[in-house]
C-alpha atoms as one frame of an Amber mdcrd trajectory, in Angstrom:
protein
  14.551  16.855   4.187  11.408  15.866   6.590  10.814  13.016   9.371   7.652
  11.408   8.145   4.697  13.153   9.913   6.291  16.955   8.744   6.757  15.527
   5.598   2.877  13.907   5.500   1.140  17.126   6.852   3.706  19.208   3.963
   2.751  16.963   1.098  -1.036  17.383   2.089  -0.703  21.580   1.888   2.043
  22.438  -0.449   2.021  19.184  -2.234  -1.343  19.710  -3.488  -0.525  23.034
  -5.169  -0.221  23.923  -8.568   2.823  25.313 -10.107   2.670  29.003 -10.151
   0.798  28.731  -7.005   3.684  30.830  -4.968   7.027  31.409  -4.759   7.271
  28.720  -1.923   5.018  25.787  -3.350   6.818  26.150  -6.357   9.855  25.724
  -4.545   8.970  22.712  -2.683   7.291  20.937  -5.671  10.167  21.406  -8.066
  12.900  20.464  -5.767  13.891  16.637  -4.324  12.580  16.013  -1.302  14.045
  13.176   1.428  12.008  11.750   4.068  13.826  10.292   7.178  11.042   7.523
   7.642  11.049   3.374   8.737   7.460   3.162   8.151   6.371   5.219   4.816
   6.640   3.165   1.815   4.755   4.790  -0.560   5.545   8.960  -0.963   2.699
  10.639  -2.387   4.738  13.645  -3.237   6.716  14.121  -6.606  10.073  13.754
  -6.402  10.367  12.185  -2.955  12.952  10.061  -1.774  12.571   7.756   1.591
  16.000   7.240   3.686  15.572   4.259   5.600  18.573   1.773   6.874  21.630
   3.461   7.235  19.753   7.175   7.326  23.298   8.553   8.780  24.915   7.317
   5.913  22.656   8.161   3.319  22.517  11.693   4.838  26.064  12.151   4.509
  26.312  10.696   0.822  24.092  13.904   0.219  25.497  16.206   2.025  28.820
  15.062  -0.583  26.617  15.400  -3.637  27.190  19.031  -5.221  24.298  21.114
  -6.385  22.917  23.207  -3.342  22.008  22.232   0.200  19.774  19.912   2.492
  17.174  21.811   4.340  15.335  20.910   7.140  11.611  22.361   8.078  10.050
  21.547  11.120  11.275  17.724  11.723  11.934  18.627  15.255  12.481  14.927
  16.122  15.056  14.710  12.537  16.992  17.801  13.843  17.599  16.292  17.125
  18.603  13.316  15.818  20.764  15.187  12.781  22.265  17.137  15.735  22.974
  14.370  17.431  24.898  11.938  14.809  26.939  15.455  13.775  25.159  16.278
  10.483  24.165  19.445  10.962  26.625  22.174   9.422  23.925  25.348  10.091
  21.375  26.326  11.375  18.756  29.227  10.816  16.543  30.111  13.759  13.591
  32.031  12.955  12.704  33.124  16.802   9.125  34.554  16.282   8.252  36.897
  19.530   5.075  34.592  20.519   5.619  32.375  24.022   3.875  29.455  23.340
   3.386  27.306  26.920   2.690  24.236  25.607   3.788  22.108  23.324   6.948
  19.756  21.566  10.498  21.257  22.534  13.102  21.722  19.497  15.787  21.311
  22.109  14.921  18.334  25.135  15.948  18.317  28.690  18.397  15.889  27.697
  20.525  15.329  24.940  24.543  16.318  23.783  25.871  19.818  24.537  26.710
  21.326  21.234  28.210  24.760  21.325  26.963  26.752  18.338  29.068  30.157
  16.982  26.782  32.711  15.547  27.458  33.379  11.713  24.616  36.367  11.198
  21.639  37.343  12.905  19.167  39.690  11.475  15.645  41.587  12.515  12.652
  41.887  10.307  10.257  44.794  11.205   7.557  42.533  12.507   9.956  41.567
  15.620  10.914  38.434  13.676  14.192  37.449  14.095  17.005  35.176  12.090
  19.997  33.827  13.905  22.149  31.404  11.676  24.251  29.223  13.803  26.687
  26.545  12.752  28.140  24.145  15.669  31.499  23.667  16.786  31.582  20.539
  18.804  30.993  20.204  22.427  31.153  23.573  24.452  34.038  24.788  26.894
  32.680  25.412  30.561  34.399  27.214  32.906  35.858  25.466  35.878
C-alpha cells in the first residue's frame, strides 16, 4: 500500500524492472499494489489498485480479505493517517544509525498519542536495527 507520490517514485524504479531482476522487484511486481490517492487516475504499474472515497473503509475491507498482509513503504503521510483512523495492527521500524537533520518527520509535533508494545526487536551487524511494534490504544501517563 503507497500514498501517491511513494507509489509514483516506486513504480518509476521497481516498476520498470524485469522479472528475475531481484528478489525485491520481483516481489513488488507480482504482488497487488493499493494506492491511497484523490488525484491519480491512471496507475502505470501492473496490478495497481487506487483507493479513493471511503479509503478507511476500503482499507479495512482488505485488511478482512485472507491471503497475507497490507504493507506499507515509505507513505509517511499514509502511515500517519493509517495511525490515525486505527488501521495499523504493526509496525516494523528499521532505525538505520544515520542522524539525518533535515527533512519530513514519520511522527509530527502533533497528532494522537498511541502507545505501542514491542513484539521483537532485532540487530543486524551493520548497526541496523528492527523493532516491530503493534499499538494498544492511547497510552497511560502517570499522574
Amino acid at each position: 500500500m503507497f500514498g501517491r507520490w511513494t507509489y509514483e517514485f516506486f513504480a518509476g524504479y521497481w516498476g520498470a524492472m524485469d522479472l528475475g531482476s531481484g528478489p525485491t522487484a520481483d516481489a513488488l511486481n507480482t504482488r497487488p499494489k493499493y494506492v491511497a490517492s484523490t488525484t491519480l487516475t491512471e496507475p502505470r504499474w501492473a496490478d495497481t489498485t487506487v483507493l479513493s472515497g471511503d479509503v478507511a473503509a476500503a482499507i479495512a475491507e482488505l485488511k478482512d480479505k485472507p491471503g497475507g498482509e497490507l504493507q506499507v513503504h515509505g507513505s509517511g503521510r499514509l502511515i500517519r493517517w493509517l495511525l490515525e483512523n486505527d488501521l495499523v495492527d504493526e509496525m516494523n521500524l528499521l532505525i538505520v544509525p544515520v542522524v539525518v537533520g533535515q527533512g519530513t518527520r514519520l511522527f509530527p509535533d502533533s497528532g494522537p498519542d498511541i502507545a505501542l508494545d514491542l513484539v521483537d526487536s532485532r540487530a543486524f551487524p551493520k548497526g541496523i536495527t528492527l523493532q516491530v511494534y503493534r499499538p494498544t490504544g492511547r497510552p497511560q501517563y502517570a499522574t
